[in-house]
ROMITOR-728281 format. One record per residue: residue in three letters; x negated, y, z of N, C-alpha, C, CB in turn. Coordinates in steps of 0.05 Angstrom, whole numbers, plus 5000, padded with zeros to 4 digits. Atoms other than C-alpha are relative to their C-alpha. Glycine has a CB too. Example, Ala and Ser with C-alpha at 12.3 -4.5 7.8 and 13.67 -1.06 7.14 Angstrom:
BEGIN
ROVO  aa  n.X  n.Y  n.Z ca.X ca.Y ca.Z  c.X  c.Y  c.Z cb.X cb.Y cb.Z
ROVO Ala 4982 4976 5000 4754 4910 5156 4982 5024 5000 5020 5001 5025
ROVO Ser 5016 4976 4999 4727 4979 5143 5015 5022 5014 4991 5009 4971
end
This chain:
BEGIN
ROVO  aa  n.X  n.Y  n.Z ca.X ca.Y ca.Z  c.X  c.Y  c.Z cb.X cb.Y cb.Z
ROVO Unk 4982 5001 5024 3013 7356 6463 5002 5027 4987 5028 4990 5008
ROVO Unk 4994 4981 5010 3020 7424 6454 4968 5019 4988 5019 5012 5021
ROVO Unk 5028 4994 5014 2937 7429 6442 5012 4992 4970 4970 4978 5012
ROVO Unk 4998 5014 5021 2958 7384 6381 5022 5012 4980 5005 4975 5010
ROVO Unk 4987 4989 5015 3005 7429 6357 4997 5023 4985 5014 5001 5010
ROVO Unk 5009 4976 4999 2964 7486 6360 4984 4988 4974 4987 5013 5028
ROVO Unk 5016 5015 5014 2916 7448 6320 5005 4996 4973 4999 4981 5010
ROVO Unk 4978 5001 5038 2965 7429 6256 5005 5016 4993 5029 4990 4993
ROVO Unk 4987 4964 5011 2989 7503 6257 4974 5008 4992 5016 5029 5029
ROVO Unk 5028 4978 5007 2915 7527 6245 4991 4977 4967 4962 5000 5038
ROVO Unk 4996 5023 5033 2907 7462 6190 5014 5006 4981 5012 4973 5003
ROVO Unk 4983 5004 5025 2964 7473 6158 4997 5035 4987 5038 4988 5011
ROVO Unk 5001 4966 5007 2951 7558 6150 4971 4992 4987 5001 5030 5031
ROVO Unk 5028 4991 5017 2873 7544 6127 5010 4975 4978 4960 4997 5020
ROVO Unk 4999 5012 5021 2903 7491 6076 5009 5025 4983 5017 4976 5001
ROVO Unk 4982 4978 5020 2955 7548 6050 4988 5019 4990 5020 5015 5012
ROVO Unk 5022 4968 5003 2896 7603 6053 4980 4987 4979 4978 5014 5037
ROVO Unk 5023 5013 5015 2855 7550 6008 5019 5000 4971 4987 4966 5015
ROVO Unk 4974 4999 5026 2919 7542 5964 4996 5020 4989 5032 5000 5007
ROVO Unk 4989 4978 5011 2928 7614 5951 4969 5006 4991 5018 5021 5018
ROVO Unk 5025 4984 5010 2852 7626 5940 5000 4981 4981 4971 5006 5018
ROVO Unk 5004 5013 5032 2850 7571 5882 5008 5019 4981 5020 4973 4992
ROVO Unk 4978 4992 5015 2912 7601 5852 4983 5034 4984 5032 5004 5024
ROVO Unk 5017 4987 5007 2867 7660 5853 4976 5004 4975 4996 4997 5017
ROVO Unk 5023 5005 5018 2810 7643 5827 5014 4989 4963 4980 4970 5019
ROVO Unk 4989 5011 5026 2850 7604 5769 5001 5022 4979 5029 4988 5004
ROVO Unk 4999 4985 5024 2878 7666 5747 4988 5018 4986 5014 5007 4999
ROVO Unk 5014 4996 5013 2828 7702 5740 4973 4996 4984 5002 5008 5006
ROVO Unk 5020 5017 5020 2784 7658 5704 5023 5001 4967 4993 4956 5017
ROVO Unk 4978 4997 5025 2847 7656 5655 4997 5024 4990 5030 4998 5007
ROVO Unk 4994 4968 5016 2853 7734 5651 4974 5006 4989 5011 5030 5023
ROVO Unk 5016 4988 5015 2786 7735 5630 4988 4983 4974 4980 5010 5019
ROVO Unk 5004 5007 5025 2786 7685 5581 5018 5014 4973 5005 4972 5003
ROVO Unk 4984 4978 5024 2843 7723 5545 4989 5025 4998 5032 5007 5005
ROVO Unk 5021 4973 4997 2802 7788 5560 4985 4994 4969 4974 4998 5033
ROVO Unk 5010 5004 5020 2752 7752 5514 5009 4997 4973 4990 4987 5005
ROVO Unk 4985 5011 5023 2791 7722 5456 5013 5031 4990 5027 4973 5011
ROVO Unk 4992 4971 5014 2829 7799 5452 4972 5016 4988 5016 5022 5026
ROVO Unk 5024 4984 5014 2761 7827 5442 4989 4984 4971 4971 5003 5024
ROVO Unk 5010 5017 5033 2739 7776 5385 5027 5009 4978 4998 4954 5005
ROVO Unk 4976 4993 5011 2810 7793 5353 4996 5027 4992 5023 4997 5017
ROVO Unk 5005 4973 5004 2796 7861 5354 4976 5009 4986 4999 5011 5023
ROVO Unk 5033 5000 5015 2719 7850 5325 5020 4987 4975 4965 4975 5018
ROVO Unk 4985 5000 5031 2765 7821 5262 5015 5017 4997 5017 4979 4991
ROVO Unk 4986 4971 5014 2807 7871 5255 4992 5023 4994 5017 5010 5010
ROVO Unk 5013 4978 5016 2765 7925 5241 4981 4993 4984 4989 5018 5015
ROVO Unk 5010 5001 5025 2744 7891 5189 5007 5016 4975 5002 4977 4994
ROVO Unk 4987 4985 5010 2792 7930 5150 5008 4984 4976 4988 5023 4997
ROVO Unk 5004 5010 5029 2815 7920 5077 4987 5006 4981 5015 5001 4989
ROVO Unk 5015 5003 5016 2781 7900 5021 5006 5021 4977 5001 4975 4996
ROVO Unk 4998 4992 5019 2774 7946 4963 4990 5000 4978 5001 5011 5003
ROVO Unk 5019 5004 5019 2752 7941 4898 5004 5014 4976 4998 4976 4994
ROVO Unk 4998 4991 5027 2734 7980 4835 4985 4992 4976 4997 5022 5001
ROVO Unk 5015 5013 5032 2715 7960 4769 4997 5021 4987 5018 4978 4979
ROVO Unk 5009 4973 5022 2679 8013 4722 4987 4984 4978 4974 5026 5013
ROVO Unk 5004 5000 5023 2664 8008 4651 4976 5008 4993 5016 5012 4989
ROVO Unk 5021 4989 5001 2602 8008 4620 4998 5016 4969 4980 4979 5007
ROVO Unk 4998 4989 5020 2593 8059 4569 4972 5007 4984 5017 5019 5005
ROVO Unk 5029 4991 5010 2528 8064 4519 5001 5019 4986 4985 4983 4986
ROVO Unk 5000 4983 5017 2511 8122 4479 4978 4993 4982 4999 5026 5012
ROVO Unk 5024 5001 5020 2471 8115 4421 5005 5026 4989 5000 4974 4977
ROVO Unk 5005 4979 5016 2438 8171 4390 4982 4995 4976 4990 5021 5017
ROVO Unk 5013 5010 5026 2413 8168 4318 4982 5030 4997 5026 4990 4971
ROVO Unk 5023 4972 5010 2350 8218 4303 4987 4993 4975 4971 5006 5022
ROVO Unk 5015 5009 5033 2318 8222 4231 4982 5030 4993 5032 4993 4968
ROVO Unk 5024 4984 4997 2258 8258 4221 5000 5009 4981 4978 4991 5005
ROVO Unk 4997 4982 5025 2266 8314 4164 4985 5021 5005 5027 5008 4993
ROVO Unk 5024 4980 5004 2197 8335 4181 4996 5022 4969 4973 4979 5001
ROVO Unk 5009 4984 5024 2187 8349 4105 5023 5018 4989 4990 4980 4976
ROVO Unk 4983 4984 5004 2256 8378 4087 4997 5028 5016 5023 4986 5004
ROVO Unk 5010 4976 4985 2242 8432 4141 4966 5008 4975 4992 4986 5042
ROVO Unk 5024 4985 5016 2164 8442 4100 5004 5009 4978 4979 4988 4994
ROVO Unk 4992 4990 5026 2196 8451 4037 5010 5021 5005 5016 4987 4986
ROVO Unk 4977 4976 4997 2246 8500 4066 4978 5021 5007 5027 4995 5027
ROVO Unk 5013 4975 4998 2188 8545 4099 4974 5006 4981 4992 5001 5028
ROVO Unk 5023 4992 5023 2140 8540 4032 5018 5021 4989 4987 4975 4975
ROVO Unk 4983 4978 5014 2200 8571 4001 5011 5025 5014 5022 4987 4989
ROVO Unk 4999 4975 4988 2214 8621 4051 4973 5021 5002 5009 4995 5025
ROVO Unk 5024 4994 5002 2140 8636 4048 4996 5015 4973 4984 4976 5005
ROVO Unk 5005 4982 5028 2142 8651 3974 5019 5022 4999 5004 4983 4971
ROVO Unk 4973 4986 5000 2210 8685 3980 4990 5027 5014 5026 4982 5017
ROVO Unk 5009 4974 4982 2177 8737 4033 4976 5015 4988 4991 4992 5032
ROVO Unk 5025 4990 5014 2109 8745 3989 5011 5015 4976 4978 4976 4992
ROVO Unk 4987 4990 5007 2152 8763 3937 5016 5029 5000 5005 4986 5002
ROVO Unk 4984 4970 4988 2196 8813 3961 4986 5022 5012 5018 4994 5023
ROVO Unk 5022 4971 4997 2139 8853 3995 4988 5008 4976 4975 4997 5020
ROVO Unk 5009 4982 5028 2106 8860 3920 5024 5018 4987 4990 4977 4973
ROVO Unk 4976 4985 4998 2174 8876 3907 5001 5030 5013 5017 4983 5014
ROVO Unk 4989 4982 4984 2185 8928 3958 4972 5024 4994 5006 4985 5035
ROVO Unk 5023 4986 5005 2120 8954 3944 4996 5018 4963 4977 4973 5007
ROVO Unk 4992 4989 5026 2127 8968 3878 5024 5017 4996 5004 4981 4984
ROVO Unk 4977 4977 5008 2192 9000 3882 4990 5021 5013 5033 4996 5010
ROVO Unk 5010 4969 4988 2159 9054 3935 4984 5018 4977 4977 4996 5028
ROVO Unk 5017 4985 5028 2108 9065 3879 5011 5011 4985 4987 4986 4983
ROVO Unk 4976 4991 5026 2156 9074 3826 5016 5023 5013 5026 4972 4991
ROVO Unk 4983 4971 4984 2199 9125 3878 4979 5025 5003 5011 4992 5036
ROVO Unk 5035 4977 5002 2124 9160 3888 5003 5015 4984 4968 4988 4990
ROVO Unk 4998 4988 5027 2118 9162 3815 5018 5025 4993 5008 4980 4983
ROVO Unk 4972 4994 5010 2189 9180 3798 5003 5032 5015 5027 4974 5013
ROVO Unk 4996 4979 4986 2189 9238 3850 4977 5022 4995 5002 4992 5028
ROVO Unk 5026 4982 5006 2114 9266 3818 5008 5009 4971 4967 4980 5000
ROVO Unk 4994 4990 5022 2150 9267 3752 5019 5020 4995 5005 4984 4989
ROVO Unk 4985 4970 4990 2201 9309 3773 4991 5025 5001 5008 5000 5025
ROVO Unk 5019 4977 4983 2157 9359 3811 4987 5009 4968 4971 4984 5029
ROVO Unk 5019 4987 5014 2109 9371 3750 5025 4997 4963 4961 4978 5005
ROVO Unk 4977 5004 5015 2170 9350 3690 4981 5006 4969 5028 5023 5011
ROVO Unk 5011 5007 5020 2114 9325 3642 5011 4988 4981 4985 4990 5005
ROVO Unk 4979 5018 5010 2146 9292 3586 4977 4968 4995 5018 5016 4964
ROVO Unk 5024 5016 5000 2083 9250 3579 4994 4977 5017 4981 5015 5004
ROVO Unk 4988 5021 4977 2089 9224 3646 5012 4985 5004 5008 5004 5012
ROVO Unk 4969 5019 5006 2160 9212 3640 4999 4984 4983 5025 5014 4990
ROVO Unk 4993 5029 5024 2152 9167 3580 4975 4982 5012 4994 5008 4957
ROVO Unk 5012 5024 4983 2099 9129 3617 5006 4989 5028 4977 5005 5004
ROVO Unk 4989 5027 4984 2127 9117 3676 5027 4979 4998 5003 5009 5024
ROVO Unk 4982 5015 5005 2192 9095 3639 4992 4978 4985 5018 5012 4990
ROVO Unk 5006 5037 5016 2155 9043 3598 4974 4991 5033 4972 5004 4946
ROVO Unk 5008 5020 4972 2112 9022 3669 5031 4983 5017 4982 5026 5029
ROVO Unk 4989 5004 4975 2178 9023 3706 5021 4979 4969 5014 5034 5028
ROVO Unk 4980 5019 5013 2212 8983 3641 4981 4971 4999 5010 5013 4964
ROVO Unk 5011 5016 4999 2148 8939 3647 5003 4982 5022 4982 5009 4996
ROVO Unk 5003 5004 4977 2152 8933 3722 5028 4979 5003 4996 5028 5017
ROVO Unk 4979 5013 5003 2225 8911 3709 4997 4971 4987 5016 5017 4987
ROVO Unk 5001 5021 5010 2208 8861 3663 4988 4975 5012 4990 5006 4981
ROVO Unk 5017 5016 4973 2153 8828 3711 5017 4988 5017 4983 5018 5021
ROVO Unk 4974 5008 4980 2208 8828 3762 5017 4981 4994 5018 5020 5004
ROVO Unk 4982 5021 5007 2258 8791 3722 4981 4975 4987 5022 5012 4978
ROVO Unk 5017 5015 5011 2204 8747 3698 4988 4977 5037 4972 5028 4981
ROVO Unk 5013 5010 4967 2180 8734 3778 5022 4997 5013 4979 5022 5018
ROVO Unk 4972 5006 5003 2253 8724 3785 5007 4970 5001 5010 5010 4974
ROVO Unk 4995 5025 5014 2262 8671 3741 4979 4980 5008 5000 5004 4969
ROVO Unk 5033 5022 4988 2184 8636 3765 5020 4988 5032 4956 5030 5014
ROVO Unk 4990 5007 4973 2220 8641 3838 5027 4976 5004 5008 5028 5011
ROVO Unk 4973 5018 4984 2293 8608 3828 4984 4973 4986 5045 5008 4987
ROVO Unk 5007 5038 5008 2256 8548 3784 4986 4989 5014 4987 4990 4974
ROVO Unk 5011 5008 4982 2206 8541 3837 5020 4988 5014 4986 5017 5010
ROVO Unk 4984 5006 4988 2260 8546 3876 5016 4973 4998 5009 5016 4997
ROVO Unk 4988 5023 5015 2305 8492 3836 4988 4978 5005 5001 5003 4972
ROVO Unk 5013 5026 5007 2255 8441 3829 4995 5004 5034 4971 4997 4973
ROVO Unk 5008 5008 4968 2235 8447 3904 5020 4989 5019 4992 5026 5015
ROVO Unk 4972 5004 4985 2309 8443 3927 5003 4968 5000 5027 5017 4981
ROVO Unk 4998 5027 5005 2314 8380 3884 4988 4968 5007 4996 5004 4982
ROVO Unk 5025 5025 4986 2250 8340 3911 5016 5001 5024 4960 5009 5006
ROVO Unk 4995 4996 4975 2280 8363 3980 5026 4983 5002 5001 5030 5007
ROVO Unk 4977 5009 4999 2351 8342 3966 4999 4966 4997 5015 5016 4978
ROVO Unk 4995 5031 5014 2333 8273 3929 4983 4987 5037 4973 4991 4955
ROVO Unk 5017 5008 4980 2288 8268 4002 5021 4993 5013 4980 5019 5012
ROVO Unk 4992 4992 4977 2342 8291 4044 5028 4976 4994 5004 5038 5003
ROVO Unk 4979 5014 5015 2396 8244 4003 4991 4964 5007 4999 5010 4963
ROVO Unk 5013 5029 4992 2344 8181 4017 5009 4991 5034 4963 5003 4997
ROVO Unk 5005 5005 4978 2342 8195 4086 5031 4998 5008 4980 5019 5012
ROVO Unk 4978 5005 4989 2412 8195 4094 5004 4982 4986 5018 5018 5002
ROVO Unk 4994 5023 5005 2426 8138 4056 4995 4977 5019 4991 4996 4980
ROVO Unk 5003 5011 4984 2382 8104 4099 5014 5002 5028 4980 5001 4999
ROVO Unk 4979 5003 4952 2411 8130 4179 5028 4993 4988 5008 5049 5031
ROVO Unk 4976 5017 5003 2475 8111 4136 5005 4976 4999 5009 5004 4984
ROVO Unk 5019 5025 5006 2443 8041 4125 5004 4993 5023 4969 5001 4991
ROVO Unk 5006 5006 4977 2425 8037 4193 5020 5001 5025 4981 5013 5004
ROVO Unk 4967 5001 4984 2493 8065 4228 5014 4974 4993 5022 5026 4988
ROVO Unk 4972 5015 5012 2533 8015 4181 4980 4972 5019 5009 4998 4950
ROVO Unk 5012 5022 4972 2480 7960 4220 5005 4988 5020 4988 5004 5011
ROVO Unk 4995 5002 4980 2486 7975 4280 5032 4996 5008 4988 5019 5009
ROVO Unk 4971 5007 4998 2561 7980 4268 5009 4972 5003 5012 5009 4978
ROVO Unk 4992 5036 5010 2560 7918 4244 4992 4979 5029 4972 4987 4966
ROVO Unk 5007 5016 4983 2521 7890 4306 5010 5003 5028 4976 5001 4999
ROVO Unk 4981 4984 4968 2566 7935 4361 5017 4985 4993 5013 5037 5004
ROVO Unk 4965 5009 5010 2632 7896 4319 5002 4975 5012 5009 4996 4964
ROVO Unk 5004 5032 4995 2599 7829 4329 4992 4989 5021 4984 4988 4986
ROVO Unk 5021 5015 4979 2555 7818 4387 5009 5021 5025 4959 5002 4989
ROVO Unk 4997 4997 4981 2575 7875 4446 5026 5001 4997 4986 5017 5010
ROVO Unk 4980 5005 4988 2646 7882 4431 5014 4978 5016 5008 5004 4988
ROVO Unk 4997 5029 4988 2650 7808 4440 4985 4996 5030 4985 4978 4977
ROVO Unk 5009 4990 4963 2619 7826 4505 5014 5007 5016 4984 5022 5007
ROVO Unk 4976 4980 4992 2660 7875 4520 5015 4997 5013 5013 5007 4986
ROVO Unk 4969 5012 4986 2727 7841 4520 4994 4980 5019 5022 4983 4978
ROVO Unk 5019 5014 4983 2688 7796 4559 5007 5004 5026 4973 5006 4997
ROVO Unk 5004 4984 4973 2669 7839 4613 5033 5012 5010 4975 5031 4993
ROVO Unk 4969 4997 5001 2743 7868 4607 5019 4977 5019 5008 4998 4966
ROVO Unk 4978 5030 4987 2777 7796 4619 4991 5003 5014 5004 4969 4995
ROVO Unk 5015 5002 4973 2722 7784 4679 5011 5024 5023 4965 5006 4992
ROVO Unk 4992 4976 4981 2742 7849 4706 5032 5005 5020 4998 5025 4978
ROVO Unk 4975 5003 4994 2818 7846 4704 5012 4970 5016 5012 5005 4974
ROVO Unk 4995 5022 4983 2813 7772 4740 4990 5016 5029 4981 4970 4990
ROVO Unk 5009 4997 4971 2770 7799 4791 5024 5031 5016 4958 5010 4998
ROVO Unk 4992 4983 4983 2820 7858 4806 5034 4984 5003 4996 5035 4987
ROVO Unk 4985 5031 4982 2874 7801 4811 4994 4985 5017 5004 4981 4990
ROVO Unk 5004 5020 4975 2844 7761 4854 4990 5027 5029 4966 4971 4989
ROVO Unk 4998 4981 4977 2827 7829 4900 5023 5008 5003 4985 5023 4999
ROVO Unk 4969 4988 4989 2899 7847 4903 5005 4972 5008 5028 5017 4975
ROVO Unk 4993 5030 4980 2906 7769 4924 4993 5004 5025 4984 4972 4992
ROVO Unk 5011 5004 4975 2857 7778 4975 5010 5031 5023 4965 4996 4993
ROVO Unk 4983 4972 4986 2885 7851 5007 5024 4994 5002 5000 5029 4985
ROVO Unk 4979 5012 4986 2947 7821 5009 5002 4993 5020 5008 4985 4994
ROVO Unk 5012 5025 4977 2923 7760 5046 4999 5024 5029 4956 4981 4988
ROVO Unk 5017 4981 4981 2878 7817 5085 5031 5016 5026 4979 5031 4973
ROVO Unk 4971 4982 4986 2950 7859 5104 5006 4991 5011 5023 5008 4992
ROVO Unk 4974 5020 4984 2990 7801 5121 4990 4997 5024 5008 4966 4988
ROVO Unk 5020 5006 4974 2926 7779 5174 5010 5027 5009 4961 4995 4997
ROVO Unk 5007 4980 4984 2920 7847 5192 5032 5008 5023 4988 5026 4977
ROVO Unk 4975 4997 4978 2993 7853 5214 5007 4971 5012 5031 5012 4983
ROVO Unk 4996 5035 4985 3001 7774 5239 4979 5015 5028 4978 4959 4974
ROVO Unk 5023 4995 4983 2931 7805 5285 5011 5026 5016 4970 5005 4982
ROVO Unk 4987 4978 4981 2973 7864 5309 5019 4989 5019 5015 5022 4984
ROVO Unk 4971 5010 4977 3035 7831 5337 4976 4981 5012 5039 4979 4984
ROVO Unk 5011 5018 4976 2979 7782 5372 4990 5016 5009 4982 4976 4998
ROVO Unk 5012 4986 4989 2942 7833 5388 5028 5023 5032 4983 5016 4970
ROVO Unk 4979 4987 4975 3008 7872 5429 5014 4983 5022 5025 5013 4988
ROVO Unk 5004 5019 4972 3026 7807 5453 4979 4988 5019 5007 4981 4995
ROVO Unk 5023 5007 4972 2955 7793 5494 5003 5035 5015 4954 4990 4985
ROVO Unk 5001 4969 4981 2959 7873 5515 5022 4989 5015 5006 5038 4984
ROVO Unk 4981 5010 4982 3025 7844 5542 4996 4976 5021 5019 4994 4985
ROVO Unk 5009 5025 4979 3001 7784 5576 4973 5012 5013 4993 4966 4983
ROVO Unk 5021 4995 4978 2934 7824 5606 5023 5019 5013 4966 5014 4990
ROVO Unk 4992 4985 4978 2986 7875 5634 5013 4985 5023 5017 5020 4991
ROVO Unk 4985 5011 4985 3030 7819 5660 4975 4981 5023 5024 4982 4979
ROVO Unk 5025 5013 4987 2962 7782 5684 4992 5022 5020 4975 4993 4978
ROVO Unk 5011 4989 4969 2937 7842 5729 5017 5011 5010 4978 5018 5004
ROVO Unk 4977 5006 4980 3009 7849 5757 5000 4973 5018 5026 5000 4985
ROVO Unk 5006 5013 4981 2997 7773 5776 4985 5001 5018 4998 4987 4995
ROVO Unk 5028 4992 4983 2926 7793 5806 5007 5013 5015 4978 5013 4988
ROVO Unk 4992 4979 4978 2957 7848 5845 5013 4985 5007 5011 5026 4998
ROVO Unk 4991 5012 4989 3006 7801 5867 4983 4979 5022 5015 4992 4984
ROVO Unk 5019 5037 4983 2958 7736 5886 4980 5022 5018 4970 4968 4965
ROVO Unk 5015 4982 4981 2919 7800 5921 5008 5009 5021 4993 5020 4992
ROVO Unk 4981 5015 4973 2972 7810 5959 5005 4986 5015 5012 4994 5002
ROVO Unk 4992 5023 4986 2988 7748 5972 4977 4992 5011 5013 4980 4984
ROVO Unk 5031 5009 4979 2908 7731 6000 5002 5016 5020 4965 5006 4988
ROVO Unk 5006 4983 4966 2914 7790 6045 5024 4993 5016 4998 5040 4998
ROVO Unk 4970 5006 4984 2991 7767 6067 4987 4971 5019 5035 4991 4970
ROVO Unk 5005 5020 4998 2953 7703 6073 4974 5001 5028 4995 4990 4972
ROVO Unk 5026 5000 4987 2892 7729 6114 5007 5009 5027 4979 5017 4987
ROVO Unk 4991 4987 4969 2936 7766 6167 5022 4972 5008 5022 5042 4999
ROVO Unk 4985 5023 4992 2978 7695 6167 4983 4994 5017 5008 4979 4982
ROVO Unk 5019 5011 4994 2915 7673 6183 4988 4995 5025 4988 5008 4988
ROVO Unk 5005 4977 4978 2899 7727 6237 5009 4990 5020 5011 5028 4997
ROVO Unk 4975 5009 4982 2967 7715 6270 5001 4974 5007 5025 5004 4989
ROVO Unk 5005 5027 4986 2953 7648 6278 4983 4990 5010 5003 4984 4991
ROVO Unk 5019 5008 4975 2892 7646 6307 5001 5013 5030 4973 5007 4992
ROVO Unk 4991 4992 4976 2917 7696 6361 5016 4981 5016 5012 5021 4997
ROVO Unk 4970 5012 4978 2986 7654 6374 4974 4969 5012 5047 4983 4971
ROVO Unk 5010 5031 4990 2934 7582 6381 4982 5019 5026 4975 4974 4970
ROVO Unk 5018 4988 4972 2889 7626 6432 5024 5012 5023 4977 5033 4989
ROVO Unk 4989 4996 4983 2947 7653 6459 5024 4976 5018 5008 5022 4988
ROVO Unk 4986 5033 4979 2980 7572 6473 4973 4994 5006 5019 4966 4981
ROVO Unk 5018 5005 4977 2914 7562 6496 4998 5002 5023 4986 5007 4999
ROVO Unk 4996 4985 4973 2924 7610 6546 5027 4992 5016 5002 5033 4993
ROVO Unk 4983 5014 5004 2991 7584 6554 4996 4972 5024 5000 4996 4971
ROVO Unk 5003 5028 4993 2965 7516 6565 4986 4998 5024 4987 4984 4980
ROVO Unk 5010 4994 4973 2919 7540 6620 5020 5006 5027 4983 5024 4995
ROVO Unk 4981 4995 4984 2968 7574 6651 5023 4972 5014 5013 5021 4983
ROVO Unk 4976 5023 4988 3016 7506 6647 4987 4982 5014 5017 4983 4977
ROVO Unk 5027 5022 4988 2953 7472 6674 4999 5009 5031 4962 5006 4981
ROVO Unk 5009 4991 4965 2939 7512 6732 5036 4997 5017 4983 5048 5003
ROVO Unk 4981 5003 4992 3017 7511 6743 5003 4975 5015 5015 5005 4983
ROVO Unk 4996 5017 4996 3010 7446 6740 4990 4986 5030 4994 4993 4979
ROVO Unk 5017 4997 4977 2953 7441 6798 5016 5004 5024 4980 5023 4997
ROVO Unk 4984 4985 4975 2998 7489 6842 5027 4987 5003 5005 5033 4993
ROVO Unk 4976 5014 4987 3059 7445 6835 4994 4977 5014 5020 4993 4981
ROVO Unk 5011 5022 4989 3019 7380 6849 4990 5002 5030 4978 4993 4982
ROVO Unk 5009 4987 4977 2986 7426 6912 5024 5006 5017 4985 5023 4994
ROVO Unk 4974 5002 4993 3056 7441 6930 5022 4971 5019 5008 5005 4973
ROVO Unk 4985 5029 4991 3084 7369 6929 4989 4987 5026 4997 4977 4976
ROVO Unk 5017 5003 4976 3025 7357 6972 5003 5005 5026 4983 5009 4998
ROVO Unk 4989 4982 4975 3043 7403 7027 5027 4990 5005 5000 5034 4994
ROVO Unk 4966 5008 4991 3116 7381 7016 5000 4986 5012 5021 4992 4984
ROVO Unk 4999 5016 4984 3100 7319 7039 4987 5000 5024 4996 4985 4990
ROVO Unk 5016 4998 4979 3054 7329 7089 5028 5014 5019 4969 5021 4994
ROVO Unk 4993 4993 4979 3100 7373 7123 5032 4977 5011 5004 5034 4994
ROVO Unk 4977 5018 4985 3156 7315 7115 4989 4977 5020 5019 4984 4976
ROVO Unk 5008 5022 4978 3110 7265 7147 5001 5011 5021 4974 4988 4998
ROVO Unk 5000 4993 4974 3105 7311 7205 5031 4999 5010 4987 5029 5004
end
């Protein structure tokens, strides 16, 4: 009877030692499914927020007009203007030459010829004068009536393009404008949204750090509790070896009282 007791006590400790190793195992199959799920949580949240900018597009037009010939006019007439002025310049040295030989020798002969050369020379002058500004004049005028075309026309062509910037890209424009100012409404929709997640993903996120700390406090516990469970375990395979021993002992007792009774009687039959 007392084999049979020994027997249930060792049954009923490797059920409890099977118990506590489930319980085990359970939870950490649990702590590491939340393990996982915090890490995917955490792979969205550093997604961060969304930002967005909208830039403007800005064209430059540049208008060029080719006043090749206004420039050729201008350096024919600087051309004559400089050919000019060196006969010019040249002639007055002469005349200072002169003027300074009539002195020196104070011919009157001289003197009255070089005052009718130098009243001649004058006359030429104002004569090559007057050739130069009407050259001049009439050259200005071809140049001007040129230079007057050509701006009529890039004026022509501005008032155009004006016309086709008023009609066809502004109407773009405001366009692109509206398009722009929806889409930076609907990004302050969505960074909202983004915030609200991002803080809803924090408080879950401090509550799983709170449930893995409280999870490997259970683990240290149920770790405990296997090794509390393994020296149960221990202790009870000693105490069934030690009613084994026990049982021997009540066995052989048993022998020696039966050996006993034996003799008892024997010595009453005598």
């Amino acid at each position: 009877m007392k084999g049979s007791i020994g027997r249930k006590v060792i049954a009923m400790m490797v059920v409890l030692g099977g118990v506590f190793l489930v319980a085990i195992a359970a939870n950490v199959m649990a702590l590491s499914s939340i393990r996982e799920n915090n890490d995917r949580i955490n792979i969205y949240l550093d997604m961060g927020q969304v930002k967005s900018e909208a830039s403007t597009v800005f064209q430059k037009i540049q208008l060029y007009s080719n006043l090749s010939y206004f420039k050729q006019g201008t350096k024919e007439i600087d051309s004559m203007r400089e050919k000019l002025e060196s006969g010019i310049s040249e002639m007055e040295y002469a005349m200072g030459a002169l003027g300074g030989f009539c002195e020196q020798t104070k011919d009157a002969d001289v003197i009255a010829a070089y005052e009718d050369w130098n009243a001649a020379m004058t006359d030429f002058l104002d004569y090559c004068t007057q050739i130069l500004a009407e050259a001049r004049k009439e050259k200005i005028q071809s140049v001007s009536s040129q230079v007057i075309g050509a701006v009529e026309s890039l004026a022509q062509n501005a008032e155009d393009m004006l016309r086709f910037i008023d009609e066809n890209v502004m109407k773009d424009y405001d366009s692109f404008v509206e398009v722009v100012e929806k889409y930076e409404q609907d990004a302050d929709h969505v960074n909202g949204i983004l915030t609200e997640f991002a803080g809803n993903s924090s408080d879950i996120n401090d509550t799983i750090q709170g449930m893995n700390v409280g999870m490997n406090d259970i683990a240290a516990a149920v770790d405990e509790s296997a090794k509390s469970v393994a020296n149960v375990a221990s202790n009870a395979a000693r105490l069934v070896e030690s009613m084994k021993q026990i049982q021997k002992e009540t066995e052989n007792n048993q022998d020696i009282s039966l050996k006993l009774s034996s003799e008892v009687n024997r010595f009453k039959n005598v």
